[in-house]
Structure formats: structure tokens, C-alpha cells
C-alpha positions, 0 to 999 in steps of 0.5 A: 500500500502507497502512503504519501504525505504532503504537510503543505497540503495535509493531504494524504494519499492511499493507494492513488485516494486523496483525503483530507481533514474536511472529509472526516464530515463524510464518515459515519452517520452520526457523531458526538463528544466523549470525555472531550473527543470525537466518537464517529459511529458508522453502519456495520454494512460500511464499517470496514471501509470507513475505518481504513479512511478515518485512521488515513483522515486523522493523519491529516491532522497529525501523527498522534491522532488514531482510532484509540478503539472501536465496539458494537453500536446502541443499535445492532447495525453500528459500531461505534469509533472512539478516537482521541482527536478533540471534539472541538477541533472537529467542529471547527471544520 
């Protein structure tokens, strides 16, 4: 798998998919705070994909950010992305 950085552009690039901060917006179907970070909740069906995409997104805003764990969902059909990028870095987007 390719990875390639640009720190001007804070972009990141995986196999030939460029994402950036603002496309974190467009994983998941629902997202709140928790102890002051974001918690990202997506559809089992899609889950998959979208976790490679967010970790790849939270680079975009700086090595320390990642997925710090992930469980089932309220609803049988969500698992649930816990993260330790801040709430309000999110949406400030």
C-alpha cells in the first residue's frame, strides 16, 4: 500500500485516494463528544471501509491522532469509533 504525505497540503494519499481533514464530515452517520473527543459511529454494512479512511483522515491532522478503539453500536447495525482527536477541533471544520 502507497502512503504519501504532503504537510503543505495535509493531504494524504492511499493507494492513488486523496483525503483530507474536511472529509472526516463524510464518515459515519452520526457523531458526538466523549470525555472531550470525537466518537464517529458508522453502519456495520460500511464499517470496514470507513475505518481504513478515518485512521488515513486523522493523519491529516497529525501523527498522534488514531482510532484509540472501536465496539458494537446502541443499535445492532453500528459500531461505534472512539478516537482521541478533540471534539472541538472537529467542529471547527
Amino acid at each position: 500500500m502507497q502512503k504519501v504525505i504532503n504537510n503543505n497540503l495535509k493531504k494524504v494519499s492511499v493507494m492513488n485516494l486523496i483525503v483530507g481533514k474536511e472529509d472526516i464530515k463524510k464518515i459515519g452517520h452520526t457523531t458526538y463528544e466523549e470525555d472531550g473527543n470525537t466518537v464517529i459511529v458508522c453502519s456495520i454494512d460500511t464499517a470496514n471501509i470507513e475505518e481504513i479512511l478515518l485512521r488515513s483522515i486523522l493523519k491529516c491532522f497529525g501523527d498522534e491522532y488514531e482510532i484509540i478503539s472501536s465496539k458494537d453500536g446502541y443499535e445492532d447495525d453500528d459500531i461505534l469509533f472512539f478516537t482521541n482527536l478533540p471534539f472541538e477541533t472537529y467542529m471547527s471544520l
